[in-house]
C-alpha positions in Angstrom: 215.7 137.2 25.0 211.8 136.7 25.7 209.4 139.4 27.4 207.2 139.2 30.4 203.5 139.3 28.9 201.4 141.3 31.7 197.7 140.0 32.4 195.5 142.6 34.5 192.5 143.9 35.1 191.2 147.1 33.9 187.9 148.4 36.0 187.5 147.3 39.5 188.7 143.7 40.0 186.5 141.1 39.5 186.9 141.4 35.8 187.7 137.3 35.7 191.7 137.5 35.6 191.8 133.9 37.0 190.2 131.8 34.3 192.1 134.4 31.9 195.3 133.5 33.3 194.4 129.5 33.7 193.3 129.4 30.0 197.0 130.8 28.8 198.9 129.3 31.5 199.8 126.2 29.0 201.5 128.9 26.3 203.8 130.0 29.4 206.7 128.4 31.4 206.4 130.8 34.9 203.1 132.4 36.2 204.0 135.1 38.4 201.9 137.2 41.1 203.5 140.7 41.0 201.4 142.7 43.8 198.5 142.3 46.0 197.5 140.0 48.7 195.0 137.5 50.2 192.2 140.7 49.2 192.1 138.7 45.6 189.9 136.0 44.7 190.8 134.6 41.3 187.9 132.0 40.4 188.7 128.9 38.2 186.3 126.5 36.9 186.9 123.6 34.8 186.1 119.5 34.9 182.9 120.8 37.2 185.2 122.0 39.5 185.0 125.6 40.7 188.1 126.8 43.0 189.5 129.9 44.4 193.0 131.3 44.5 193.9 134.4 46.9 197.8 134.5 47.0 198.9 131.1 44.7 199.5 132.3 40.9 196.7 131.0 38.6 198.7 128.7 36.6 199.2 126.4 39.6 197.0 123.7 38.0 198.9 123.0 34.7 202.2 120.8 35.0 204.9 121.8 34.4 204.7 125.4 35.2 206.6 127.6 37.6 204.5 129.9 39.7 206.2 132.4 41.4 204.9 134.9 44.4 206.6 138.0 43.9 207.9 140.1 46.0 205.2 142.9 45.3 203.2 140.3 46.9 201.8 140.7 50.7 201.5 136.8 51.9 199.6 135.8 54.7 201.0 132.5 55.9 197.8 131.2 57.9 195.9 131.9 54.5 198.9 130.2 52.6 198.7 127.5 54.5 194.7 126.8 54.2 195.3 127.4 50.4 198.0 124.7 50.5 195.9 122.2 52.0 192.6 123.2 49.7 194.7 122.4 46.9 195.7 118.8 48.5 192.8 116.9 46.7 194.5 117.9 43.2 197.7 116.0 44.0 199.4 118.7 42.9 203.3 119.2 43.4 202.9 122.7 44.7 206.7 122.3 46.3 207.9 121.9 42.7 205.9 124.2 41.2 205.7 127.3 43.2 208.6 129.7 44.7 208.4 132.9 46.5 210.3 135.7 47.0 212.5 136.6 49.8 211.5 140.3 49.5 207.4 139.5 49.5 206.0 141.1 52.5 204.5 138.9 55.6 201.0 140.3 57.2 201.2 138.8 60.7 198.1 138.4 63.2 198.2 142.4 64.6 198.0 143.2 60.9 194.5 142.1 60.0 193.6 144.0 64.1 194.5 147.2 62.8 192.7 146.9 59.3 189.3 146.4 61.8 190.9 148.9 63.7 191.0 151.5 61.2 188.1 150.7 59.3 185.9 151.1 62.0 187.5 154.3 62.6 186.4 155.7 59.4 182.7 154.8 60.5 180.6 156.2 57.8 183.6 157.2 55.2 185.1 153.6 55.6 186.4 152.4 52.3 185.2 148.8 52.2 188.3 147.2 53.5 189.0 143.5 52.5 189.7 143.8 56.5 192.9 140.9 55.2 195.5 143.2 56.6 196.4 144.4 53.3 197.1 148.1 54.0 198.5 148.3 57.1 201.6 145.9 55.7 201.4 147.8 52.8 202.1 150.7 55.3 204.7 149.2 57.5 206.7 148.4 54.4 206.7 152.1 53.4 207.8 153.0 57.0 210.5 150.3 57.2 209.0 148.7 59.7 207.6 145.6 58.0 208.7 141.7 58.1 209.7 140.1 54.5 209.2 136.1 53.9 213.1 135.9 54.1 213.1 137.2 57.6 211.7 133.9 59.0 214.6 132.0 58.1 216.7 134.7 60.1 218.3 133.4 63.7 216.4 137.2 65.0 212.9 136.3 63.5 210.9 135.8 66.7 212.6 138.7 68.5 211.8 140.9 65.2 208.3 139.6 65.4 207.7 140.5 69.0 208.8 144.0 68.3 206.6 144.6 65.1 203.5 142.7 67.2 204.1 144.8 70.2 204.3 147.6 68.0 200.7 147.1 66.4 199.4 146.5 70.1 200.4 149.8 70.9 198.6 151.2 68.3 195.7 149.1 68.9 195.4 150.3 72.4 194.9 153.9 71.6 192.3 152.7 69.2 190.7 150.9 72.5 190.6 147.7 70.1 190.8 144.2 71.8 193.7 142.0 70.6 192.7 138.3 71.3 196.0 137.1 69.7 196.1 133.7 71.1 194.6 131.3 68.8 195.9 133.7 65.7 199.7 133.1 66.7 199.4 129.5 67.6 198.0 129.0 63.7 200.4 131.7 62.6 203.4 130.3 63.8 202.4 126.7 62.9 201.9 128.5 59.1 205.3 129.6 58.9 206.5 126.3 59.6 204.3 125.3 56.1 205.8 128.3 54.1 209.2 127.2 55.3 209.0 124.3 53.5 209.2 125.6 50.1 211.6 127.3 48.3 211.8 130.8 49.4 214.0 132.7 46.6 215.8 135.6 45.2 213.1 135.4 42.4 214.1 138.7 40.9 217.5 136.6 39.7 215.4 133.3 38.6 212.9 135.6 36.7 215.5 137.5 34.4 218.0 134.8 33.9 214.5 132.8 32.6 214.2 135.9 30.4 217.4 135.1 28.9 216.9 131.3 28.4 214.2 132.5 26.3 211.3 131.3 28.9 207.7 132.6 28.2 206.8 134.6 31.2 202.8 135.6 32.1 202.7 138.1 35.2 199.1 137.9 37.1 198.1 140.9 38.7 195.2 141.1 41.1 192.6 143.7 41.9 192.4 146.3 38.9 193.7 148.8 37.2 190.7 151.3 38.7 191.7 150.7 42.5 195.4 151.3 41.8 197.1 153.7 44.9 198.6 156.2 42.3 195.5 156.3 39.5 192.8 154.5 41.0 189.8 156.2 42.7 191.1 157.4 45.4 191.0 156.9 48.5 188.9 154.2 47.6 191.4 151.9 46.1 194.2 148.9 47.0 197.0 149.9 48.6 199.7 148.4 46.2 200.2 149.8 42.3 197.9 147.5 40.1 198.8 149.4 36.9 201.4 147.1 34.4 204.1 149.4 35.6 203.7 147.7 39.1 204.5 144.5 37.6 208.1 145.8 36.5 208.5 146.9 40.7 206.8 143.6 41.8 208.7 141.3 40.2 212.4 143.3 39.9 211.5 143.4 35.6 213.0 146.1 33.5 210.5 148.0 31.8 212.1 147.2 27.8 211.3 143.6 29.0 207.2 144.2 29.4 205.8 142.5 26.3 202.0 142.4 25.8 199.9 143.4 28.1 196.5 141.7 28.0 193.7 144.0 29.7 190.6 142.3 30.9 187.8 143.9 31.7 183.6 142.9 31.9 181.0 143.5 29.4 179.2 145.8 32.4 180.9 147.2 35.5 181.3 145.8 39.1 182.8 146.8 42.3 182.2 145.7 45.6 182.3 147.7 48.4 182.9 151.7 49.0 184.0 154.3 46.1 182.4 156.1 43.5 180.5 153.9 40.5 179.0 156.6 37.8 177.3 154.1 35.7 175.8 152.4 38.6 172.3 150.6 38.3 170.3 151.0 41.2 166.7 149.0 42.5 165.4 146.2 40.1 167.9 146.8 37.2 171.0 146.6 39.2 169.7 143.4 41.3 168.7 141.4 38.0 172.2 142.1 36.9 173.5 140.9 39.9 171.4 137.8 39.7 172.3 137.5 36.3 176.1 137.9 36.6 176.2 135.9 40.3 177.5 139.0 41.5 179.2 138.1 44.8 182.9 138.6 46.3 185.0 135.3 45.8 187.2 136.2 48.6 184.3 138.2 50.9 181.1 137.2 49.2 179.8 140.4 49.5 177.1 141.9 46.6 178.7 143.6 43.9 177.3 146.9 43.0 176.5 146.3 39.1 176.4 149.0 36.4 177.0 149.5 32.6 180.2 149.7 30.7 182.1 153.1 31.4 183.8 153.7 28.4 185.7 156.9 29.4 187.3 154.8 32.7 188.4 151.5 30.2 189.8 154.1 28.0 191.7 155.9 31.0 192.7 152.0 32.4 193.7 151.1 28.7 196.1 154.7 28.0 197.9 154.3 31.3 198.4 150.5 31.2 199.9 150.5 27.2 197.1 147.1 26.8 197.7 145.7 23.6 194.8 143.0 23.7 191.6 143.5 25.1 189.6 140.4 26.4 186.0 140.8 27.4 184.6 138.6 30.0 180.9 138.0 30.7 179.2 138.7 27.6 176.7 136.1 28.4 175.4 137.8 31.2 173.9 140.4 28.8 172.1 138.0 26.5 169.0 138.6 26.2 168.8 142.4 26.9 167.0 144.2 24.2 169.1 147.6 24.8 172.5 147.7 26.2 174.0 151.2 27.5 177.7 152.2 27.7 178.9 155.8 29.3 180.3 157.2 26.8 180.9 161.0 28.3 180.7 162.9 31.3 179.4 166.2 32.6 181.7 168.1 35.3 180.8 171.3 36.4 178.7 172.0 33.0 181.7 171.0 31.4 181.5 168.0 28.6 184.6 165.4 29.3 186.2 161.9 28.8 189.2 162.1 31.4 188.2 160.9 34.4 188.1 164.0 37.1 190.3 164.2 40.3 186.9 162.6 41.9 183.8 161.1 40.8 181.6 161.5 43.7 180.5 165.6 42.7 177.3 166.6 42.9 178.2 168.5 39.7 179.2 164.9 38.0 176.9 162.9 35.3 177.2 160.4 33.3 176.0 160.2 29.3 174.9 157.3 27.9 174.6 155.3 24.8 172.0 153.0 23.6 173.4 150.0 21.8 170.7 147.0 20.8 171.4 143.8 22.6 172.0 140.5 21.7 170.8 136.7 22.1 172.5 133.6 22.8 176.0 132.8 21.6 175.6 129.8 19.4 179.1 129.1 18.6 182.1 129.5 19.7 183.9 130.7 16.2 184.9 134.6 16.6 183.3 135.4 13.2 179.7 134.0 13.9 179.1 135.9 17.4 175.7 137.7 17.3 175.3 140.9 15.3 174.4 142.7 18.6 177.5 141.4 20.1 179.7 142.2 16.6 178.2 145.7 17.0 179.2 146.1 21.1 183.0 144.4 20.2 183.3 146.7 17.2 182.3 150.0 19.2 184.6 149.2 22.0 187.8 148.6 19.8 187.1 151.8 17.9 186.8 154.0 21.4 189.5 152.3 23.0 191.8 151.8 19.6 192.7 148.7 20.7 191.4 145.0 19.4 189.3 142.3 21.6 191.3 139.1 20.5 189.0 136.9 23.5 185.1 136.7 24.5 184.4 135.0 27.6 180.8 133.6 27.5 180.8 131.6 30.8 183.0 130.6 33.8 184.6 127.7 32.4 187.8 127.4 30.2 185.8 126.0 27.2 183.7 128.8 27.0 186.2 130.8 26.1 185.9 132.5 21.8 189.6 133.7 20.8 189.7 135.4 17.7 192.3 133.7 14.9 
């Protein structure tokens, strides 16, 4: 009997999962999404061709492949539907080679209102909302309330739609929010009749009975491990468990079957939008890294907020995720840099730590750094002849993490990818 390998990110998001997940797609039989929504971006670039992915598992391109949408999964089926027909100049047979689950939540038209709704709300203590209607399905799926894939092949679907719709508009009103739902249910509706035609599944059942046949199983999460509900910043963080435990919920796994867990993570920190970032860079450093690392949102095209490596947080992401590899993505963008830093401590209250505090915004929190020498161009793409600088960086991140870097990414596409034999 086989395991499900678990692929995630460990700061937060961004890290490069999708080229990550393309790259090993070929060693694998299913690809399967286990949580998140249309809020991902998962970037792919090979043959000159750069392409997104929001909801579709990132082995989609490779034949022969099952990719699965789990039922941890929020789908958007107008987003599912523009996502089908981006794919359409691949000539790709996406009805052969994807399935989703029954159980996989459905964010209707109302749903993306009341994430406006509620983020404007928040005005100056607004998390920096995807605004994809992520959390409030999230939230109607706690309460009960919410509407799975499987419903809209149900004889009551419409008349459980109207009620859930009607529901939000309620809510909207008090919120003095104007629903123009129109156009969004026209397109909505004419989506469903897309994600009715493919195969809409018990997946939890195809999943473990591939298990047994001895299939090789990759699970893809999205977001990271840093905006997890449970042990992400909070409240600045997803709304769905990110963590490799998720996968087990998101895809109906039993824990004994998790095999490796691959945690990827850059060779500086991102994040895009709201929430504490101690090893920020601010003014001229933190826009040349941005310029350097073409720091933008692939599903909002936002800026990213750039910083150095925060060794205490990929420690904490590393412990409560049980990685077993570590890949590190982007180590091109710091060629060049005479002096690297990584946070290697904090101060909390006059208090020296490395576990990450209940919250990071404190006046009374600091970061400490260390000064590691940089590195120049990566000549070759053997493991063994990476620059000293570079040896130095891998070697001091495997010793404070206890755990190897078996992959250096050194550029978006798949053959700038150094795995170590």
């Amino acid at each position: 009997m086989s395991k499900v390998d678990v692929l995630l990110g460990l700061q937060w998001g961004d890290e490069g999962k999708g080229k990550v997940v393309d790259y090993l797609a070929p060693k694998y039989d299913i690809v399967a999404r286990f949580q998140g929504g249309p809020n991902a971006g998962h970037t792919l670039e090979f043959d000159g061709i750069k392409h997104v992915l929001h909801q579709i598992p990132s082995g989609v391109f490779h034949e022969g492949i099952l990719n699965v949408i789990g039922n941890g999964v929020v789908l958007d089926p107008i987003i599912f539907q523009r996502e089908i027909e981006d794919l359409d100049t691949f000539n790709l047979d996406l009805k052969k080679h994807l399935v989703i689950s029954n159980r996989a939540q459905m964010i209707i038209p109302t749903h993306r209102m009341l994430d406006q709704a509620y983020e404007l709300a928040k005005g100056d203590k607004k998390i920096g909302s995807t605004l994809r209607g992520i959390g409030p399905t999230y939230q109607d799926k706690a309460a009960r309330k919410g509407l799975r894939i499987g419903d809209i092949n149900e004889p009551n679907f419409l008349e459980r739609y109207n009620e859930l719709r009607d529901f939000h508009l309620h809510i909207l009103e008090r919120y003095d929010f104007e629903a123009k739902l129109k156009d969004e249910e026209e397109k909505f509706f004419k989506a469903i009749e897309v994600v009715r035609g493919f195969d809409i599944l018990n997946t939890e059942y195809h999943i473990n009975q591939a298990l047994v046949d001895d299939k090789k199983i990759l699970a893809e999460g999205a977001q990271g491990s840093l905006l997890d509900i449970d042990f992400g910043s909070f409240p600045y963080v997803t709304s769905s468990n990110t963590v490799a435990a998720g996968a087990c919920i998101g895809l109906g796994v039993a824990p004994r079957n998790i095999g490796e867990v691959f945690g990827i993570f850059k060779a500086y920190c991102t994040r895009v939008g709201s929430g504490p970032f101690p090893t920020e860079l601010f003014g001229d450093e933190g826009e040349e890294l941005r310029k350097l690392g073409n720091e933008f949102g692939a599903t909002t095209g936002r800026p990213r907020r750039c910083g150095w490596l925060d060794m205490p947080a990929l420690k904490y992401a590393s412990m409560i995720n049980g990685v077993t590899q570590l890949f590190m993505m982007k180590a091109d963008v710091l060629e060049g840099l005479e002096q690297v830093k990584v946070a290697n401590g904090y101060t909390h209250d006059g208090q020296s730590t490395i576990e990450l505090p209940l919250y990071m915004e404190s006046e009374n929190f600091e970061v400490t750094l260390n000064t590691l020498r940089g590195w120049g161009k990566v000549q070759s793409n053997n493991f063994d002849e990476l620059p000293d600088g570079l040896v130095e960086y891998v070697k001091y991140i495997e010793s404070s993490t206890n755990c190897p870097i078996n992959m250096v990414s050194i550029g978006p596409d798949r053959t700038q990818t150094i795995f170590r034999n």
